[in-house]
C-alpha positions in Angstrom: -13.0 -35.2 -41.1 -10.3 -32.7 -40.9 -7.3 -34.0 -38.8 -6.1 -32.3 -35.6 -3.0 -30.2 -35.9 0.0 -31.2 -33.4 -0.3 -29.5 -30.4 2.0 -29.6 -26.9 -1.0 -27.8 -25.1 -3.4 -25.7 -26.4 -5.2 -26.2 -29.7 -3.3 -25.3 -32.6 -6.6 -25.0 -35.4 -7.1 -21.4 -37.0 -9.5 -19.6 -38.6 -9.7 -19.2 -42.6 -8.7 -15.8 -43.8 -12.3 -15.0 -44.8 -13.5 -15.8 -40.8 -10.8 -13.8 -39.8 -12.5 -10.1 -42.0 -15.6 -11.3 -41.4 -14.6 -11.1 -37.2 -12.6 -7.8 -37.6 -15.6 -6.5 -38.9 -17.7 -6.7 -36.1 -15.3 -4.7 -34.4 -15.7 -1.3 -36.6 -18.2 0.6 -34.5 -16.7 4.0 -33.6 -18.6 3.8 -30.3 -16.9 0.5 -29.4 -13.5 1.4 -31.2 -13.7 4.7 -28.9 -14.2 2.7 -25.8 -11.5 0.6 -26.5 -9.2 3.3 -27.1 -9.9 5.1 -24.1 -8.7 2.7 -21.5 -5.0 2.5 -20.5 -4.4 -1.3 -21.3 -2.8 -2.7 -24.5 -6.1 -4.3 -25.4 -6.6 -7.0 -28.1 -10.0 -9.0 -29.1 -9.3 -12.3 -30.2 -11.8 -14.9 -31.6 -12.0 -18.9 -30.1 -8.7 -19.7 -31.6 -7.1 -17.6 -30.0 -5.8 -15.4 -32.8 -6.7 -11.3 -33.2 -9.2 -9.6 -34.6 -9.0 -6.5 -32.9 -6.2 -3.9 -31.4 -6.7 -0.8 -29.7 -4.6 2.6 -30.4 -2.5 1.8 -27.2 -0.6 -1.4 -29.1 -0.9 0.6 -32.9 1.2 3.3 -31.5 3.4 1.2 -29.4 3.9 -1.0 -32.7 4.0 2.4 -34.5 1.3 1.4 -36.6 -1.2 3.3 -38.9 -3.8 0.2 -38.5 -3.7 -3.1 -37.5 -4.4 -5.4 -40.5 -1.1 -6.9 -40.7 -1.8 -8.3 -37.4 -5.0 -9.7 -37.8 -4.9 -13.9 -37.5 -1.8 -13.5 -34.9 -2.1 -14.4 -31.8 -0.8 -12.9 -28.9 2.9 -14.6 -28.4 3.8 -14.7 -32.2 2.8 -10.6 -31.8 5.3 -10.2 -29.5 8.1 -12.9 -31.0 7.8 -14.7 -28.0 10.1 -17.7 -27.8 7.6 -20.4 -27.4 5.7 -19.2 -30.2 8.9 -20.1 -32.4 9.3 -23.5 -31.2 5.3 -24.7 -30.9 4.5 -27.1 -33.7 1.2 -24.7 -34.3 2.7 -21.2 -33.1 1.7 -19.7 -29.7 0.2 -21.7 -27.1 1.3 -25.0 -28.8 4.6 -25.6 -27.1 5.4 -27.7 -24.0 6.8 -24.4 -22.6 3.2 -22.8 -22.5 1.6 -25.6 -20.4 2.9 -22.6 -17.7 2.4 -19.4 -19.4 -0.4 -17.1 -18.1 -1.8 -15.7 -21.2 -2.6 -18.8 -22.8 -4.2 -20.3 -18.9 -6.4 -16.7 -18.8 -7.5 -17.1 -22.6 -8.3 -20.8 -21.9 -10.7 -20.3 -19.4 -12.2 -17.0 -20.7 -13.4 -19.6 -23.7 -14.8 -21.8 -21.0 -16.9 -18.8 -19.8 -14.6 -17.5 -16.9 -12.9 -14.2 -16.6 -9.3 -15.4 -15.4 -6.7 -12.4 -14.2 -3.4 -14.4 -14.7 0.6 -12.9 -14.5 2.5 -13.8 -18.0 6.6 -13.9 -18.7 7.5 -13.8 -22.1 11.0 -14.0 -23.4 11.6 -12.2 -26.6 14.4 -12.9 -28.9 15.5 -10.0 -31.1 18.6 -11.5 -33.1 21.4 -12.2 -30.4 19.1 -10.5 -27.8 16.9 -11.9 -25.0 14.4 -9.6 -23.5 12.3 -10.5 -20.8 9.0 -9.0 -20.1 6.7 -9.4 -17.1 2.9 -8.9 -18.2 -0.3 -9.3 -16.1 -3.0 -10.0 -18.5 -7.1 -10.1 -18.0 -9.1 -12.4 -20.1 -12.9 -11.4 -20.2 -15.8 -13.9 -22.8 -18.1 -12.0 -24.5 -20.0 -12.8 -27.1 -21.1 -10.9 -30.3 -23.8 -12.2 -33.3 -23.6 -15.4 -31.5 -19.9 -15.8 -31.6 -17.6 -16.2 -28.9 -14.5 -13.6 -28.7 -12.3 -12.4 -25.6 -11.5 -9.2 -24.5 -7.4 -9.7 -24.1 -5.9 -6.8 -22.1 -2.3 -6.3 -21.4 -0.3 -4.5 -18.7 3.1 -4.3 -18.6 4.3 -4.7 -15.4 8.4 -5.8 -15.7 9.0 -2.2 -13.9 6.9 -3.4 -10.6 8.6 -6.5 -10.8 12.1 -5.6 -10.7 11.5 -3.0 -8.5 10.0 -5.1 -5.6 13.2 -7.4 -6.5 15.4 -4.8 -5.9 14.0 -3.3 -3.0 13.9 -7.1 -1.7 17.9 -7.1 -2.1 17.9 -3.7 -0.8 16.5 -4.3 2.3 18.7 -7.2 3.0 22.1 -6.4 2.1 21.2 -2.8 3.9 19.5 -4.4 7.2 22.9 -6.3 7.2 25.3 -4.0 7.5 23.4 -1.5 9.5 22.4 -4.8 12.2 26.4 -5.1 12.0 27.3 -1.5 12.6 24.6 -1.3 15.3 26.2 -4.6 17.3 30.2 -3.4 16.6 28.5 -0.1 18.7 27.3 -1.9 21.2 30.3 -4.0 21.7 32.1 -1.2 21.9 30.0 0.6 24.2 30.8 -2.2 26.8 34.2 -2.2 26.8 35.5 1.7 26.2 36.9 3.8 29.4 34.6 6.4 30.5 36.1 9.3 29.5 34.3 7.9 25.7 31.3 6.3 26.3 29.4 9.8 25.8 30.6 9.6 22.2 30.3 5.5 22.3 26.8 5.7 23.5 26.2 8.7 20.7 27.1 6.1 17.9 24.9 3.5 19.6 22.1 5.4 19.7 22.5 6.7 16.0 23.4 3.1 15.0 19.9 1.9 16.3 17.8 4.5 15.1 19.6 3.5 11.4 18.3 0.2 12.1 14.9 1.0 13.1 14.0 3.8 10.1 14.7 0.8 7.8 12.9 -2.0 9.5 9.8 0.4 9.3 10.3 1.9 5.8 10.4 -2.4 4.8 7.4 -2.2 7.1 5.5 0.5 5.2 6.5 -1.2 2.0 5.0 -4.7 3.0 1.3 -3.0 4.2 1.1 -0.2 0.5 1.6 -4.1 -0.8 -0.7 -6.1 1.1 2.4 -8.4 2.2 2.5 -7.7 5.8 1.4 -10.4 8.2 -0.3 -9.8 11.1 0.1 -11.7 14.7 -2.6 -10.9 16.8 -2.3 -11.8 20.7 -3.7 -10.4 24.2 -2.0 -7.0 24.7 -2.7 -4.9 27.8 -3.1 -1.3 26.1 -1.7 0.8 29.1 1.5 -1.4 29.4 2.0 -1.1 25.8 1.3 2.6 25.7 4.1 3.3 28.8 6.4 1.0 26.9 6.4 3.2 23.8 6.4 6.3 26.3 9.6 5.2 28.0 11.1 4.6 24.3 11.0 8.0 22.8 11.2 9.5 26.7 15.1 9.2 25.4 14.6 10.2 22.0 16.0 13.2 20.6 12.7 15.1 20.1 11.8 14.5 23.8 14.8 16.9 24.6 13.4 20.0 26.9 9.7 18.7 26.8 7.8 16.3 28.8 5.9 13.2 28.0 3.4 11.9 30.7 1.0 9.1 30.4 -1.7 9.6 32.7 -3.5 7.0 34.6 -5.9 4.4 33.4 -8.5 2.3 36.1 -10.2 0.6 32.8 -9.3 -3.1 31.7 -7.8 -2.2 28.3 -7.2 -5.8 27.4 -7.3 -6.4 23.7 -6.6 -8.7 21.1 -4.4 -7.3 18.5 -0.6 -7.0 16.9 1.5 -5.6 19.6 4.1 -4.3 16.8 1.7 -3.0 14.4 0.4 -1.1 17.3 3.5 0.0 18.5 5.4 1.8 15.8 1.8 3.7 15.0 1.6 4.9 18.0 5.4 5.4 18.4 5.1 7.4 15.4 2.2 9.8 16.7 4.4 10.3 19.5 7.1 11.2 17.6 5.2 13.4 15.6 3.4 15.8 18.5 6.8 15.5 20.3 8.3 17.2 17.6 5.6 19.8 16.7 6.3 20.6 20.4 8.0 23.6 22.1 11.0 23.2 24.6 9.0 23.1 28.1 6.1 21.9 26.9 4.3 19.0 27.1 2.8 15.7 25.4 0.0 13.8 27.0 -1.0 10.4 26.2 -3.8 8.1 27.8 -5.4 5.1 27.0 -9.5 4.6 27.5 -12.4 1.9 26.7 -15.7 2.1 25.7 -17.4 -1.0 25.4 -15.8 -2.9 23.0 -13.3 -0.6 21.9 -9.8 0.8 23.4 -8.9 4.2 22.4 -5.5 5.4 22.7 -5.1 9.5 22.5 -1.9 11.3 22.1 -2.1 15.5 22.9 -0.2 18.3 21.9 0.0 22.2 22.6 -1.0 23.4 18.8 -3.6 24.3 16.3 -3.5 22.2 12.5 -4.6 24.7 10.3 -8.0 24.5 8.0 -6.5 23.7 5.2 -3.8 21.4 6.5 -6.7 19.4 8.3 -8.7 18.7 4.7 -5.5 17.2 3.5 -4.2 14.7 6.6 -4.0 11.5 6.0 -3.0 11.7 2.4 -0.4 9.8 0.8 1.5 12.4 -0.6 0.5 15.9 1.1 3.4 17.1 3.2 3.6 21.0 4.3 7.8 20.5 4.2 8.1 20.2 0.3 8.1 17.3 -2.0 9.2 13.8 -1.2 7.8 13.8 2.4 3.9 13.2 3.7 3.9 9.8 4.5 3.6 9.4 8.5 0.1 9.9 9.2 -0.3 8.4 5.9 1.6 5.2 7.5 -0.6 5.5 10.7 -3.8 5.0 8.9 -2.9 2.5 6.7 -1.5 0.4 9.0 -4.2 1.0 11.7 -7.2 0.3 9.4 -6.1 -1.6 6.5 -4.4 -4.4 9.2 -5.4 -3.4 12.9 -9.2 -2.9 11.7 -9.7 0.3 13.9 -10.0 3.6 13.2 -7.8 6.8 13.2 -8.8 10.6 13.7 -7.5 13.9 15.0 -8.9 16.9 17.2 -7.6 19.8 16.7 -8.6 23.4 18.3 -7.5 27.1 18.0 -7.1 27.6 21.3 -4.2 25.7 21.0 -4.1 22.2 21.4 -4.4 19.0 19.1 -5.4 15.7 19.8 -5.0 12.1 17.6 -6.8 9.3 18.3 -6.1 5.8 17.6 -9.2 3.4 18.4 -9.4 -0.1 18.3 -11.7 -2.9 19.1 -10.7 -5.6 21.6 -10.9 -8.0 19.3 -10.9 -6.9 15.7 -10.0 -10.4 14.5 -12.9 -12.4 15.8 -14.7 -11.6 12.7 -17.8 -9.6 14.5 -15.8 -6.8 16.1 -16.1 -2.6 15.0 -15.2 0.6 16.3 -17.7 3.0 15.5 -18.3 4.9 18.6 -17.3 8.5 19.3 -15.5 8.3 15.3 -16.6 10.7 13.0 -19.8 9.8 10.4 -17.8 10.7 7.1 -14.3 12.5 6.3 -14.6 16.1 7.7 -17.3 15.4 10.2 -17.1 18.0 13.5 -19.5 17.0 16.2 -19.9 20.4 18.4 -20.6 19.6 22.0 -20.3 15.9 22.6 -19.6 15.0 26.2 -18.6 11.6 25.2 -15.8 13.2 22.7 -13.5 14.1 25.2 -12.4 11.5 27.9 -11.8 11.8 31.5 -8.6 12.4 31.6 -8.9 15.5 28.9 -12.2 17.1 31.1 -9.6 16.7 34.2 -7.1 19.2 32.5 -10.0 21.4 31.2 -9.1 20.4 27.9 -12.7 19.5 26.9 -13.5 20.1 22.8 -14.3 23.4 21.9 -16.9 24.5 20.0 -15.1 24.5 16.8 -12.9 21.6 17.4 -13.4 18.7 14.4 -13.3 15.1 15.2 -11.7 14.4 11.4 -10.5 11.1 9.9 -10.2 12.6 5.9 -11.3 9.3 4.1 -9.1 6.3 3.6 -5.7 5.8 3.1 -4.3 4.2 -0.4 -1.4 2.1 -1.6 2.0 3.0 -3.8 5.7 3.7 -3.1 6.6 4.7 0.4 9.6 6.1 2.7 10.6 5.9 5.5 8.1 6.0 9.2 8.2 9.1 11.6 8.1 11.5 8.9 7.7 15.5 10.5 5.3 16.5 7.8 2.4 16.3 10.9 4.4 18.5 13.7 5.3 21.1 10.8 1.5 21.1 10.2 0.9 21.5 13.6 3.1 24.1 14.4 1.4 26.2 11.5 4.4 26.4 9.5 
């Protein structure tokens, strides 16, 4: 009976060299070799000990390899010198150090017959060097001529990671020091003669709205990265909509135009995140205030049908054709590169974490209309918002009574024939800047 090797944690038996050509040569079909090859990934094969018997192009020409025969029989940590692989009694995944690495956990249960998804840090010694490396691996059992092997593939993913550590530190040490500017403003804004508190209440202001573009850029980051918690609670939607009305009624795009909130007699109670709600609709009124002319004017009202609440913010212009098939994207902007994300950050946080639904009107006799609608309760687990939303991205409904509310009908405002209800398909994660973005009142304005 052959004796078991010394092991911390994992099993620390090999495969005989003629196993190991024997294994590699299953692997030699061009169509499979081609498949491999295709995907992104480092991917390796190994067999049930763990060691390779397959590498794609990816790793060959990171290695800068012509083949991969002098790696076959590794396995994955003693391919990428990682420490523990030096100091196991039986190489990689024989340490006490790799009772906690994720490789060795994924590759573990992929034997046992489960596909495991797993993050991995290796630290790689290169003579007086340490490098660190942060990996997410995918372990996948398959079998092949009755054996069992394990589709390894790699992703490096140290750049994410240090990254979202940065920006962590960023957002911190920045939030600081703005919060502090912002209170030494408002201190002195209560004690300064009058003949300065025009310039005091100038730095107050600009202090605040410092504070308040980075609290929603942190905000935008946490929802691309499905980290931002949500705090549902009864809201009345009229209250909350006059609330964000009074706010930007002082804001420096509301200068020489007028924002009126016209009346509501429906219960718009809900059940939903009052903040959430807040800074998306602050940010659509930001958006038609600036796409506004001096003298003109920006209506918002608040409606129910059923179970939903639908909260509508107008504005004299037309969105062109072109710019309307590309709303809602992550990256389109009509004001250059770098810019694009503030409907962008409307959608995402209003369906990804609000659960409702987002759209725009817009007609060439002049006028455009967004819509935010919501159910009463999205979080109850039963609630949608289906009614008077469009069927698919780029859906136009031509004579709907229903489309337009009361309050629109009043001012003769009603759809026009060519008017489309659009919502352009759903919004997607990835890096983001900062909320209130003008990308949507260029649009509007045509430019």
């Amino acid at each position: 009976m052959t004796p078991t090797l010394p092991t911390f944690h994992a099993p620390a038996e090999r495969s005989p060299d003629a196993d190991l050509l024997r294994q590699a040569g299953l692997f030699r079909d061009p169509t499979l070799i081609s498949l491999l090859d295709s995907v992104t990934d480092i991917v390796l094969i190994l067999n049930r000990h763990r060691q390779i018997v397959f590498v794609n192009r990816n790793l060959l020409e990171l290695l800068s390899l012509s083949d991969g025969a002098n790696l076959l029989g590794l396995r994955p940590g003693e391919l990428f010198h990682c420490e523990n692989a030096c100091e196991g009694p039986g190489g990689c995944g024989t340490a006490d150090g790799c009772r906690e690495c994720g490789a060795v956990k994924a590759v573990l249960c992929a034997l046992g017959n489960e596909r495991r998804v797993e993050e991995c840090r290796i630290t790689q010694r290169k003579g007086d060097d340490v490098l660190a490396y942060d990996l997410k691996v995918c372990a996948t059992p398959f079998d092949r001529d009755g054996e069992r092997f394990i589709i390894f593939a790699i992703n490096d993913i140290s750049h994410e990671k240090r990254r979202r550590a940065l920006e962590r530190i960023f957002f911190h040490d920045i939030l600081n020091t703005a919060g502090g500017l912002r209170n030494l403003a408002q201190m002195i804004l209560e004690e300064v003669p009058l003949d300065l508190r025009g310039d005091t209440m100038l730095l107050h202001r600009f202090s605040n709205a410092l504070v308040e573009e980075i609290v929603t850029q942190k905000l935008l980051l946490a929802a691309e990265t499905d980290e931002l918690p949500v705090d549902p609670h009864p809201v009345d939607g009229v209250e909350l909509l006059r609330d964000v009305a009074n706010l930007y009624a002082g804001h420096e795009a509301a200068r020489g135009r007028a924002l009126t909130v016209l009346s509501c007699v429906a219960d718009t109670a809900m059940v939903t995140d009052s903040t959430l709600l807040g800074r998306v609709l602050g940010n659509l009124v930001k958006n038609a205030l600036e796409a506004t002319p001096e003298q003109g004017e920006v209506v918002l009202g608040c409606d129910c049908d059923g179970e939903c609440v639908t909260f509508r913010v107008r504005n004299p212009g037309y969105i062109r054709p072109d710019v309307q098939r590309q709303m809602f994207q992550r990256s389109f902007s009509t004001k250059g590169t770098g810019r694009g994300l503030g409907t962008y950050s409307i959608r995402l946080l209003t369906q990804n974490y609000l659960k409702g639904r987002v759209g725009f009107e817009t007609s060439p006799s002049g006028w455009t209309e967004f819509r935010v609608c919501l159910p009463r309760d999205a979080f109850s687990g039963t609630a949608t918002c289906e009614s008077g939303m469009p069927d698919a991205p780029g859906d136009i409904r031509h004579d709907l009574p229903g489309l337009a509310p009361t309050w629109a009908r009043e001012q003769e405002q009603i759809p026009g024939e060519d008017s489309p209800w659009n919502d352009n398909g759903c919004a997607r994660g990835g890096d983001a800047t900062a909320w209130g973005s003008d990308d949507t009142a260029a649009a509007r304005s045509g430019r």
